[in-house]
N, C-alpha and C positions, 0 to 999 in steps of 0.2 A: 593496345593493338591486338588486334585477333587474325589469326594467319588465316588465307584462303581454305585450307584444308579441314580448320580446325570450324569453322564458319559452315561447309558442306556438310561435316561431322552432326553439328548441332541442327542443321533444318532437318537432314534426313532422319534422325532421332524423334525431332518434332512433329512430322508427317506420317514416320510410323505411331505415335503415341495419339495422336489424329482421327487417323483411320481404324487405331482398336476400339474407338468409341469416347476420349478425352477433349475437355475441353483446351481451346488452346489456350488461353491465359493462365488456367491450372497448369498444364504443362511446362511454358513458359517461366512459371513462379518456380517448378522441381531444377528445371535448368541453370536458374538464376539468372535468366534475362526478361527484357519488360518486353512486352510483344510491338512496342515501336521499335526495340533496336533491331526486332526480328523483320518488321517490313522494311525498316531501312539495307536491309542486308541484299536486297533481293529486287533486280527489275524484271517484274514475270515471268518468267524462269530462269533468265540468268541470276548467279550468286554474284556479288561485288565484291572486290580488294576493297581492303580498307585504303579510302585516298588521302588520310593524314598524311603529311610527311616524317619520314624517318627520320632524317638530318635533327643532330637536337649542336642547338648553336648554343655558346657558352657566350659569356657577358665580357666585354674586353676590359672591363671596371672591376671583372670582380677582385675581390681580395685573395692575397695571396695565401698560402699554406703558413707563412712566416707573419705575417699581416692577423688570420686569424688567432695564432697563437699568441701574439702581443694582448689580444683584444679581451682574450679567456686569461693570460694575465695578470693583467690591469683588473679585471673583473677580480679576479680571487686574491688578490692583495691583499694585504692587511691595511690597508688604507679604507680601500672599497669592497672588502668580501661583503658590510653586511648592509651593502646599497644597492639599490635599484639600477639600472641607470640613466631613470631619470636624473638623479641627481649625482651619478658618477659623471657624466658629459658636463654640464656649467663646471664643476670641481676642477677638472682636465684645463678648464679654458680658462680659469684664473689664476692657474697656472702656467699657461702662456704654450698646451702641449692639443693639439688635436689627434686624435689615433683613429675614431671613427665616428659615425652619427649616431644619435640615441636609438634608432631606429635598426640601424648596423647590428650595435650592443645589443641590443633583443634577440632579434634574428640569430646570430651567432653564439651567446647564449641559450635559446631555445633548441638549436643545433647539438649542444653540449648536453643538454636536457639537467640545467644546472640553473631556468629560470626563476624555478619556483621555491618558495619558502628559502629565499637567501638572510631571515633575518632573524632573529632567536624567536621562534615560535612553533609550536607542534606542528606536526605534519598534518595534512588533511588525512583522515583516515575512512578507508572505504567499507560504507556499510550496505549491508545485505540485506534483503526484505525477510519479514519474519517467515518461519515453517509454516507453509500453509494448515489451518488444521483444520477439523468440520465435527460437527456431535451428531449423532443420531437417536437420542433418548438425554432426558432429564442427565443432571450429572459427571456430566464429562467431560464439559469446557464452561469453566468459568472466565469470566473479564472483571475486573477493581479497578477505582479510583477516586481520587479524593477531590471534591470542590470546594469551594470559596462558600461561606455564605458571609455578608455583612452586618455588621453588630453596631450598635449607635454611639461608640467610639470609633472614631476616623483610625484606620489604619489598623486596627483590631479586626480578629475573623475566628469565624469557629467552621470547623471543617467535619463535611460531611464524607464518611466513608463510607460505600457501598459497591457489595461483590454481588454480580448479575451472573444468571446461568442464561447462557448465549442460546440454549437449544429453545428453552422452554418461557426467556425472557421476566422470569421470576426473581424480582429480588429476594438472596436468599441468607442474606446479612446487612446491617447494614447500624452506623451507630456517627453521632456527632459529637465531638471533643473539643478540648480548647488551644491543642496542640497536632500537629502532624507527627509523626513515632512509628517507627519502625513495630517497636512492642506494643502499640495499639494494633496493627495491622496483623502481627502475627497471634496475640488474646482472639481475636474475630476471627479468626480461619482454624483456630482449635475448634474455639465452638460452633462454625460451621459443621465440622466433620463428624461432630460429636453426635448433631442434631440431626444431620442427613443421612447418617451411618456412612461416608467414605471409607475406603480400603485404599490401601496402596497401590499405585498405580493406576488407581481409577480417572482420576482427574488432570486436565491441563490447568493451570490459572495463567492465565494474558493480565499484563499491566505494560504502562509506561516505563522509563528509568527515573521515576523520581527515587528519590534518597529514601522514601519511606518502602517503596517499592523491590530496590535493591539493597539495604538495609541488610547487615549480616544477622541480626535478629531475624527478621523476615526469613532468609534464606534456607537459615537453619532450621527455622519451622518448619518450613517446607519438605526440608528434605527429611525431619525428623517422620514427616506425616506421609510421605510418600505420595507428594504432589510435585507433577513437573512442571517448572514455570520455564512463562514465555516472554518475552518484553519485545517493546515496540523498540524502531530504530529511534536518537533521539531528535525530537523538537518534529517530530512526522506524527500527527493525532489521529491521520486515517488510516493509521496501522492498529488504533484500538476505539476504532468505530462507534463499539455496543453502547460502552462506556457514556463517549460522546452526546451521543445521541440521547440518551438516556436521562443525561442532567439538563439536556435543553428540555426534555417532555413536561420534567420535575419544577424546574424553576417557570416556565410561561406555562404553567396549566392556569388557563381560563380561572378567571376568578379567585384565584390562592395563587398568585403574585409575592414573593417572597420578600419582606421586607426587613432593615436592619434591625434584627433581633437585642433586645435588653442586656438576656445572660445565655447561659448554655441551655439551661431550660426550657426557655424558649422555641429554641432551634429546633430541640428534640419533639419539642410537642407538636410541632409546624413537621416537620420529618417524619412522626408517626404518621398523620393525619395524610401525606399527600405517598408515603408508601404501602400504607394500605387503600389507597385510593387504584395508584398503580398495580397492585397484585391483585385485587379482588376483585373490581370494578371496571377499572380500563379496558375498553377490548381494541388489544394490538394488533395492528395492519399487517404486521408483516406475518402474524400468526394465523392470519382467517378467520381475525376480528374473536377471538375468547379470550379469556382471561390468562395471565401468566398462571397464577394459580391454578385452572384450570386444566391447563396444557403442561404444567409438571407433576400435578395429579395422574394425567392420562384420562380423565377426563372428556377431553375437548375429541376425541373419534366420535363418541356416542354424537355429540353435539353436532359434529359436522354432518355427520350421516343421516341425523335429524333436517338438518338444514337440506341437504341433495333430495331426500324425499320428498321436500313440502313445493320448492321450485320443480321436480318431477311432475307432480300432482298438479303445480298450475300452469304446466305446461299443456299435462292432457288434458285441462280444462279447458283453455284457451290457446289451441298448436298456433294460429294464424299470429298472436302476439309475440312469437318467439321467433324471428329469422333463423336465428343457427343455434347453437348450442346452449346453456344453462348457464348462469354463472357458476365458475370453478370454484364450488367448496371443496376440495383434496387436502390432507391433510399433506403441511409441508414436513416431510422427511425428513430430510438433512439439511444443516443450516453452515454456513462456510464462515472461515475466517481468514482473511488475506489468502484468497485462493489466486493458483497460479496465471498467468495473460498467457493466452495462447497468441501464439506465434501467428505471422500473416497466412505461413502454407496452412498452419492448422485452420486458420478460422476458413481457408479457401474450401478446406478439406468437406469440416462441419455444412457449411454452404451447399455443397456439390450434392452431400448425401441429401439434407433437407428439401432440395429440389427434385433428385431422382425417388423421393416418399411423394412430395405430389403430384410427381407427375404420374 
């Protein structure tokens, strides 16, 4: 219910934010009303009473004070503490006692806020999206993780480990075993650091929470090396994207089709073969098509800037074949990880300014 006053309050606010040049729906959205509740408010210039009625009529059924408390009760008994009650009502009734409907029991345990987790089992617990992070150069943000490959024993796997640098999409470790292990994971990120010259505090690593991942060997690496890690929340995969992404590239690349491997050997030799395919060879889309290698070299500026001058050049050869503007070879800057959602006012916000550039 919104009082007449507080209703004249809100348009006259709207009318001045109006006439300084705002749109109304943006306005609207800073108010926190939809701009229907604002036409319903109003018949051409008269403002309206809300015509709800105020009368709030009670249930001549409902239960009493003395009623509910039988019912919470019965609920936390040691007969019934660690039942539902679905199946505390039939219980009740073969015993020859009705106190209230299944239905009741909810309601009035929900009331209680005593619904949930009545049975021996952990609580749900609430989990937060990771810290958003973002690289700007080689070296800054790594992403790990280990997949599956199958071996021509059923049920048998050798597992491929591989740490991705997010900015520059270069595989920049990576090794196949016969086992998952914490101390395999933490041998490969020494010699990562060794080979890349890391410092301390130079790097984030992103993984999952697998066991190999969170792994007190792991951790202690880490914190021995002066790398901050990040983990995804669990059984969520689009919290560690690169990763993802990465082992679909690997395993369906056209024509090396990964098949059940012999021994470990094997693995590694098929592993070599399609990660140097990927760092030296491959040219990544989301990169502006050069190689990861290339673009953690540094590299890939000269290239692109080769590439804007040649589409330049057959632009002023041939202006009439080109309506608007060149294909965007820009080198992309920064690359995000779990970056933040903006809000409705914000995305209203970004909107508003994008409009007032072209117009």
């Amino acid at each position: 219910m919104t009082a007449l006053a507080e209703r004249q309050l809100c348009l006259d606010l709207l009318q001045e934010a109006i006439l300084a040049g705002a749109r109304q729906t943006l306005a609207c959205a800073i108010l926190g009303f939809n701009i229907r509740t604002i036409q319903r408010w109003t018949d051409g210039d008269t403002v309206m009473i809300d015509q709800r009625p105020l009368q709030k009529t009670v249930p001549v059924h409902k239960l009493t004070l003395a009623e509910r408390a039988t019912v919470l009760a019965v609920a936390n008994s040691a007969e019934f503490a660690h039942l539902p009650p679905s199946q505390i009502v039939p219980r009740l009734a073969d015993q020859q006692r009705y106190i209230a409907s299944e239905s009741t029991f909810y309601r009035v345990l929900r009331a209680a806020d005593q619904l949930q987790h009545r049975r021996a089992e952990r609580p749900a617990q609430v989990r937060s999206k990771p810290k958003a992070l973002c690289a700007i150069a080689p070296n800054q943000l790594y992403s790990w993780d280990i997949t599956y490959l199958a071996s021509t024993i059923q049920g048998k796997y050798f597992y491929l480990y591989i740490f991705l640098d997010i900015f520059s999409r270069k595989i920049i470790g990576w090794q196949v075993y016969a086992e998952e292990s914490s101390q395999n994971a933490s041998d490969m990120m020494q010699d990562i650091c060794r080979r890349e010259r890391i410092t301390r505090d130079q790097v984030v690593l992103h993984s999952d929470n697998g066991s190999s991942m969170k792994g007190s060997t792991m951790l202690a690496t880490l914190q021995y090396l002066g790398v901050a890690a990040s983990f995804s929340r669990p059984a969520v995969s689009n919290d560690n994207p690169y990763s993802e992404s990465l082992f679909k590239t690997l395993k369906y690349r056209p024509m090396q089709l990964p098949k059940p491997f012999e021994d470990l050997l094997a693995a590694r030799q098929w592993a070599t073969q399609v990660v140097h395919w990927y760092n030296e060879e491959h040219r990544h889309s989301s990169i502006k098509y050069v190689t990861p290698t290339e673009r953690h070299a540094g590299e890939d500026q000269a290239l692109l800037a080769q590439r804007i001058a040649v589409y330049e050049a057959a632009r002023a050869k041939n202006p009439r074949r080109w309506s608007s503007k060149t294909r965007n070879w820009e080198r992309t800057k920064i690359v995000h990880l779990n970056p933040e959602k903006l809000s409705d006012t914000e995305v209203l916000l970004v909107r508003e300014k994008m409009a007032q550039k072209m117009a």
